[in-house]
ZAMARGU-4260 file (C-alpha; in steps of 0.2 Angstrom, whole numbers, plus 5000, padded with zeros to 4 digits):
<rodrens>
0) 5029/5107/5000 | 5042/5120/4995 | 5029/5128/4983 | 5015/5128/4997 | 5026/5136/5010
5) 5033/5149/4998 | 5015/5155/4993 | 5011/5154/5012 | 5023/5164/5015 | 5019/5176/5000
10) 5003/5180/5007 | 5007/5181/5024 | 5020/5196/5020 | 5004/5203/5009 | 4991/5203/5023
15) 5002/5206/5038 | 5017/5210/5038 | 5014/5228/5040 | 5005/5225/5056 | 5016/5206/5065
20) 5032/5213/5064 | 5027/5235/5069 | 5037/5239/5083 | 5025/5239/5100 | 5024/5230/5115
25) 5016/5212/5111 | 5020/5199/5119 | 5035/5187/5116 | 5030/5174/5103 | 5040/5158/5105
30) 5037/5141/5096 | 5044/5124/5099 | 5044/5111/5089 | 5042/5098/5101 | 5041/5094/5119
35) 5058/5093/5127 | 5061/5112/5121 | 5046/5119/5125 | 5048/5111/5144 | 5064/5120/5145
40) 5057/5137/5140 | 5045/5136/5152 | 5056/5131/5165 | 5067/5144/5161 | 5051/5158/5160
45) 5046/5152/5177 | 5033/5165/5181 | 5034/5175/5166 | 5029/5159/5157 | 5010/5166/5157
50) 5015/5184/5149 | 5021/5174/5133 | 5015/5167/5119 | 5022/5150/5118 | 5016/5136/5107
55) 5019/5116/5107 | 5018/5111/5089 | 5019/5094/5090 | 5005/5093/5102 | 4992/5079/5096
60) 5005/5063/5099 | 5012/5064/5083 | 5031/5061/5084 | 5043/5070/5073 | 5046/5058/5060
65) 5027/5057/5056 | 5025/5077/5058 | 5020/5090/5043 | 5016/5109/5046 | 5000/5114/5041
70) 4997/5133/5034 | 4993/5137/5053 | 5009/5129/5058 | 5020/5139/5046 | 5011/5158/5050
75) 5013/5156/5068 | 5032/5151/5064 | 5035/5165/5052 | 5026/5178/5066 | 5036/5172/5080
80) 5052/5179/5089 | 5059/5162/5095 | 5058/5147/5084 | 5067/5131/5092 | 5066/5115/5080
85) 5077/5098/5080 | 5086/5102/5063 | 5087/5084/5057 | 5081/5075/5043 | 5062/5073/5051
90) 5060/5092/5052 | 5069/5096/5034 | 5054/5108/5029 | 5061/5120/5043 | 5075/5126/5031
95) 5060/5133/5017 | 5051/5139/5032 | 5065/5151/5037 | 5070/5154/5021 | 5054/5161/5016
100) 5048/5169/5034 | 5051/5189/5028 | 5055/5192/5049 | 5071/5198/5050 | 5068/5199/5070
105) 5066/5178/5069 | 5077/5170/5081 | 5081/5151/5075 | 5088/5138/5086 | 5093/5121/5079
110) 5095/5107/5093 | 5106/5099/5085 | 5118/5112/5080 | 5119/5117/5098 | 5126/5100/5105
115) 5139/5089/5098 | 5127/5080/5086 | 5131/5060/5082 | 5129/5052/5067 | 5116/5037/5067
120) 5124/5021/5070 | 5121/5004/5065 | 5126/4990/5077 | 5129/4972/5078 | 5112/4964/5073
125) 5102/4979/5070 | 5091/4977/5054 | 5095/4988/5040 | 5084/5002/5035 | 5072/4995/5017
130) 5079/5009/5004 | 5076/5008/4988 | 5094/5007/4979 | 5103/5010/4997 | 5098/5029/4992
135) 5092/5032/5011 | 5093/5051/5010 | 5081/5055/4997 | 5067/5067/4998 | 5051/5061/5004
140) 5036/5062/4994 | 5020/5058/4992 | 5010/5050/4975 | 5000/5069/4976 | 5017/5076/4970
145) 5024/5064/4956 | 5022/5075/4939 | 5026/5066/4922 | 5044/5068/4914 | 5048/5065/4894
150) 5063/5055/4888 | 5072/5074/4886 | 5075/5071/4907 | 5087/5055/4903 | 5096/5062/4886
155) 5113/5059/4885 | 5126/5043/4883 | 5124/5031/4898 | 5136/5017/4901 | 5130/5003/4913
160) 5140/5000/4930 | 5141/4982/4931 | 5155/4977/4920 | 5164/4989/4933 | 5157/4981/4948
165) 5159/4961/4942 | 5177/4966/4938 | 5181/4975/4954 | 5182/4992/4949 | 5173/5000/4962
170) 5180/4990/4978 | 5183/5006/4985 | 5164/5010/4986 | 5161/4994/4994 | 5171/4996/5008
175) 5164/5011/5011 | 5148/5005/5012 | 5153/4991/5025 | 5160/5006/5034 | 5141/5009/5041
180) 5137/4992/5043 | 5143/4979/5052 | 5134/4965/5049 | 5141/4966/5031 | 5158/4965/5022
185) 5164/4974/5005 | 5165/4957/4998 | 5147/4955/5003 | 5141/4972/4996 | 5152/4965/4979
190) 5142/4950/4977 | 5127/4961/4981 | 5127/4974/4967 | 5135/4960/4955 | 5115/4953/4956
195) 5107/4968/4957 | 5116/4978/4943 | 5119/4963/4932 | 5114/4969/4914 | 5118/4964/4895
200) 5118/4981/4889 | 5135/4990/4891 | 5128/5009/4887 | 5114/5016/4880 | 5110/5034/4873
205) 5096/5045/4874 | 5092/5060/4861 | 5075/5066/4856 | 5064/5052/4857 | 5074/5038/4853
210) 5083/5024/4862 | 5098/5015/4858 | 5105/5000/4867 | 5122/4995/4866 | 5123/4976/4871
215) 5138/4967/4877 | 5139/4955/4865 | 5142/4969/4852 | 5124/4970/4844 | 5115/4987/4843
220) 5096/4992/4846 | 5088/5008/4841 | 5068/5012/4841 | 5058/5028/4844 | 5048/5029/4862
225) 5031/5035/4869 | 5028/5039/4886 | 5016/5030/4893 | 5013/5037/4912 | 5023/5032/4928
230) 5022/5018/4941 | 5022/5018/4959 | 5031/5006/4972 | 5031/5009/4990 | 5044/5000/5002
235) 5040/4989/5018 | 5044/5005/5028 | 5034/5017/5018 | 5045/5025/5004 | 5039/5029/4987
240) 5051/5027/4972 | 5044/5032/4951 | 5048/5022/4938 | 5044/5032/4922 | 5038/5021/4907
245) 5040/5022/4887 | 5035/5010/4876 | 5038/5004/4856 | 5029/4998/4843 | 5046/4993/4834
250) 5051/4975/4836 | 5069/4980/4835 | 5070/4986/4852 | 5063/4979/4870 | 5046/4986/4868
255) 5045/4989/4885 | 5057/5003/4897 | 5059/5011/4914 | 5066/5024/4921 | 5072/5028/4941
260) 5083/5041/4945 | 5075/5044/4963 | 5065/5060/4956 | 5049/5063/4955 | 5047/5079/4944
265) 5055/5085/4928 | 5073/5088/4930 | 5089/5079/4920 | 5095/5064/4927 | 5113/5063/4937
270) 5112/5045/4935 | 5097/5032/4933 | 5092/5012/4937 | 5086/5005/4920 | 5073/4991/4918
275) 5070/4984/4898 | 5060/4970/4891 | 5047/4963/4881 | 5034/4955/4895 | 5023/4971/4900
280) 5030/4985/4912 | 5020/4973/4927 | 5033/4962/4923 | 5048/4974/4925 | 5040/4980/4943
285) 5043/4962/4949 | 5061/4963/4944 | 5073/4959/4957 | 5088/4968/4947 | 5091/4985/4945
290) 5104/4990/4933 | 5112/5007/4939 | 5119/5018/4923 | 5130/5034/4926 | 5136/5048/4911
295) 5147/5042/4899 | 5159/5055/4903 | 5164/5050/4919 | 5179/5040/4924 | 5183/5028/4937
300) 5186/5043/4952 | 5171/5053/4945 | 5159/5037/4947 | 5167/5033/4966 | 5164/5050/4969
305) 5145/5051/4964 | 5141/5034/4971 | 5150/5039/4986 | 5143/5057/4989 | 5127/5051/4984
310) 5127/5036/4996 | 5135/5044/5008 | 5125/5062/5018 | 5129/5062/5036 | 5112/5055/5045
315) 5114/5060/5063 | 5102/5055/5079 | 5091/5067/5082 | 5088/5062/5097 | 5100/5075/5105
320) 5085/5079/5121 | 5088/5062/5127 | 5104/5065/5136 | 5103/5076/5151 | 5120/5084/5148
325) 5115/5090/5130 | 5099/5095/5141 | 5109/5107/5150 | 5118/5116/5136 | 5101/5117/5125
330) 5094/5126/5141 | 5108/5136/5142 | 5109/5142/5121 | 5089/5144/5125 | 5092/5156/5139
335) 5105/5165/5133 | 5093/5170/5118 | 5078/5174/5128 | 5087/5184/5135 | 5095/5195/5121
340) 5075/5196/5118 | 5069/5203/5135 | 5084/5209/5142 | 5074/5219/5154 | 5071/5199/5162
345) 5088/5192/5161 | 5090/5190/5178 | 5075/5181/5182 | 5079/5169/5166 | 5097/5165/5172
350) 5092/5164/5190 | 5077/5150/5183 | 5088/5144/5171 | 5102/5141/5185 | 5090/5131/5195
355) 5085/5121/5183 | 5103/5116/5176 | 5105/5112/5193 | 5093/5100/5193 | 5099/5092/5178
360) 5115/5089/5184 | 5107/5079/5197 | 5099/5068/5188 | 5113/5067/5178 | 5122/5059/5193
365) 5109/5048/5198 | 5110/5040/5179 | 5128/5038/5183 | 5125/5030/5200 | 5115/5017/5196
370) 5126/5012/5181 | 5141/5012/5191 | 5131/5001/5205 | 5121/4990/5190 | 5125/4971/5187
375) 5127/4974/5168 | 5130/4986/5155 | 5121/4982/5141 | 5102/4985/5139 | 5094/4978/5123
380) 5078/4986/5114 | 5065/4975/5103 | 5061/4993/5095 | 5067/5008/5087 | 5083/5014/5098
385) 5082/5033/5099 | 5094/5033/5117 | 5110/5035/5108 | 5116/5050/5119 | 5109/5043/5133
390) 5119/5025/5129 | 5134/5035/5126 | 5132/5048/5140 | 5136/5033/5154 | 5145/5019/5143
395) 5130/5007/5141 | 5133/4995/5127 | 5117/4991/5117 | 5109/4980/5104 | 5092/4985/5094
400) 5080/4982/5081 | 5081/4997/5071 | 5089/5013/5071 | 5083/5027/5081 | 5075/5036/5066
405) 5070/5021/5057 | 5051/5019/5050 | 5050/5000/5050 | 5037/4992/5060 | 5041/4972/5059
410) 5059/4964/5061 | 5064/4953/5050 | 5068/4933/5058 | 5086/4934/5058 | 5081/4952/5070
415) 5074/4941/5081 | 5084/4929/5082 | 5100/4938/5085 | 5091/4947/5099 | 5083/4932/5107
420) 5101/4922/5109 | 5112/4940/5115 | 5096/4940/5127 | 5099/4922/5131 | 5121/4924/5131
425) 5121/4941/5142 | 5107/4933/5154 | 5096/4951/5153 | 5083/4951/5163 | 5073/4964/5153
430) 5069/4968/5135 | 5064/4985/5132 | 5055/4995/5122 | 5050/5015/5119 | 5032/5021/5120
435) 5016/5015/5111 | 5004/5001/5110 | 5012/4989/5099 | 5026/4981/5108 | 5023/4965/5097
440) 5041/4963/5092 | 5048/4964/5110 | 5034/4948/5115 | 5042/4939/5100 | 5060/4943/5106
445) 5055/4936/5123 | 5045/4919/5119 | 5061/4915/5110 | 5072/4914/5122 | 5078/4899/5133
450) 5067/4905/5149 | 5054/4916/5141 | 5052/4926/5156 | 5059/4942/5152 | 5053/4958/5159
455) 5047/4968/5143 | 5046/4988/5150 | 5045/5003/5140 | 5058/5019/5142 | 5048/5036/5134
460) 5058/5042/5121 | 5046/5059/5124 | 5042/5060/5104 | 5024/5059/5108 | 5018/5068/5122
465) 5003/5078/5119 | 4993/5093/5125 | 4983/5084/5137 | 4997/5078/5144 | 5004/5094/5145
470) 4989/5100/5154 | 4992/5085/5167 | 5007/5091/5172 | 5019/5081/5162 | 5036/5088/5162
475) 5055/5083/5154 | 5064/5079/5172 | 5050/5068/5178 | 5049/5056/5162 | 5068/5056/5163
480) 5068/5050/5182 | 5054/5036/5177 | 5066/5031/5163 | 5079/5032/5175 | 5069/5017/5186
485) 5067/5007/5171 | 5084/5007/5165 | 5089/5001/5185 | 5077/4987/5183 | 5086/4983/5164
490) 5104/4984/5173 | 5099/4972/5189
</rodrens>
């Protein structure tokens, strides 16, 4: 993607740049990344909203998670005055866009750096996101832009982390993992990784073409390695992870090795999962272990603090548009750089913009209302929960399936089954989900309860709203007073 948008971007400063960025009277270009935003900026254009070139990017139902520019996408970017985006993990290409946009008159907003953003957060029976080796933050690829590596890209002395691990070296590292999840202890991540990592080789070194493995027991193996391609596996929620493969002819060694190091392009290794044997590299794909190896040369702090850093990138909701407070100061950071734009409209932007945060505010207090007046406090979604700021906005307890940002589709039985029973304990009336046509997990949730009569109704989370829709009319305050009528029904 990096390499796409910089030649993009190459020939768009070729072609045009002489001509998109001339000094004249055009009209105001501004582009928005999704909906939420671009209501706002109309809201706030009022009148003026047909005198400028403003663009819905995400206009074909496709939510932000799922989204890729196309070349379209990124020149319409690179030529506008105003580009407002989420700044999260699901919109990380923005950073190369920018980057590489040759318009020093681009004005960038980031949603998220213009509220106090949260960091994702896993609750009490919420299922755990499918990672391969807990690295969560990894970049997305796709099988299109896997390219082969040589052994040169794992040279060096290796030493395996498990004797650490079974010996309780690195308790530190598993606290901190329990830290972000409560559902498990240090002990249990402990007992975790003592499966996972186990391995009978203590180090092994790399150099040129050759392997040696150093086994516990004291015994040495040494051969001479061919690569022999990569393999693919892709997780439940969609995730690719490389394996790269070198085999033997010697019978000294295991005939048969792996690679992982979470890449998937030539580069040296920080550290790698290792996978050895004799049986075929279809064998070593069905492996449930996965020994982890770091450098030689680090001690005790130095391997907390990769395993830690590594592990450990803040991951914040992105869904900062659904609280109505964060509403206001988005549309008040938006206004205030239209106008620095078109200076010769600030009044009428700040006079729309006034009216509008008025309206917000209105809102606001009818969200706090009907809380205040509810029967309960806790709401309970057999879907994605992206209403973290909402939740938190009005003290709602809540209990989910997945994570706001999550890509899994199916809950596992103990899911379930922990939402059934809170379903059954707190008496809830209503099981909720966000928009779409599968609502599958929330019908399971419900025919296990006691009564099996729950109400299942869906709050939009506005990821998904299209042109058409648009066209219709569909604006940010309206879907926010529907979701407000659900959530009275959910608290009564």
């Amino acid at each position: 993607m990096k390499r796409i948008i910089a030649i993009l971007m190459a020939c768009l400063f070729v072609l045009s740049f002489a001509t998109a960025f001339a000094e004249s009277e055009k009209t105001l270009s501004i582009v928005c990344a999704t909906f939420p935003q671009y209501d706002w900026v109309r809201q706030i254009l009022g009148d003026r909203a047909d005198d400028v070139d403003l663009t819905l990017l995400l206009d074909n139902g496709v939510d932000l998670h799922n989204y890729q520019p196309t070349a379209d996408d990124i020149i319409k970017i690179a030529q506008s005055d105003l580009f407002i985006y989420v700044g999260g993990e699901s919109d990380g290409w923005v950073d190369d866009v920018l980057a590489t946009a040759q318009n020093p008159n681009l004005k960038a907003v980031s949603m998220l750096e213009s509220v106090e953003a949260k960091e994702e957060e896993t609750v009490e029976g919420m299922q755990e996101e499918e990672h391969d080796h807990d690295h969560a933050h990894d970049e997305a690829f796709t099988e299109a832009d896997i390219e082969d590596r040589t052994l040169a890209d794992f040279a060096g002395e290796w030493v395996s982390l498990w004797p650490m691990m079974k010996d309780g070296e690195l308790e530190e590292y598993c606290a901190h993992k329990a830290e972000d999840a409560p559902s498990m202890t240090a002990e249990d991540y402990r007992e975790k990784y003592i499966v996972s990592w186990a391995c009978n080789v203590k180090d092994v070194s790399v150099t040129g073409n050759s392997i040696t493995f150093n086994y516990l027991d004291g015994t040495t193996a040494s051969a001479e390695y061919r690569y022999a391609g990569f393999a693919t596996k892709t997780s439940d929620s969609g995730k690719i992870s490389v394996r790269y493969q070198f085999e033997t002819d010697s019978a000294e060694a295991p005939k048969y090795v792996q690679f992982n190091d979470h890449g998937h392009e030539p580069g040296a290794a920080e550290h790698f999962h290792l996978y050895f044997g004799n049986n075929g590299f279809d064998a070593l794909m069905e492996s449930t272990a996965s020994s982890y190896f770091a450098p030689a040369s680090l001690d005790k702090e130095g391997i907390l603090d990769m395993l830690m850093g590594h592990e450990h990138e803040v991951e914040y909701d992105e869904h900062v548009w659904l609280s109505l407070r964060n509403a206001e100061t988005l549309t008040q950071t938006i206004t205030n750089v239209l106008c620095e734009l078109d200076s010769a409209n600030a009044p009428v932007y700040q006079e729309n913009a006034a009216n509008y945060i008025a309206k917000l505010n209105d809102l606001d207090n009818q969200y706090k209302d009907a809380v205040a007046n509810g029967q309960r406090k806790t709401i309970l979604f057999a879907d994605r929960f992206p209403f973290r700021y909402l939740a938190d906005d009005y003290g709602l307890t809540y209990y989910a399936a997945f994570v706001g940002c999550s890509a899994e589709t199916e809950a596992s039985f103990k899911t379930i089954a922990f939402l059934a029973k809170k379903v059954d304990e707190l008496k809830l009336p209503v099981v909720l989900t966000i928009e779409g046509d599968n609502h599958s997990i929330a019908e399971t949730v419900v025919s296990s309860t006691q009564a099996k009569n729950q109400a299942i109704l869906t709050m939009n989370s506005i990821q998904s709203v299209t042109a058409a829709d648009v066209e219709n009319g569909e604006n940010y305050l309206d879907i926010m007073a529907e979701n407000l009528n659900v959530l009275k029904e959910a608290l009564n």
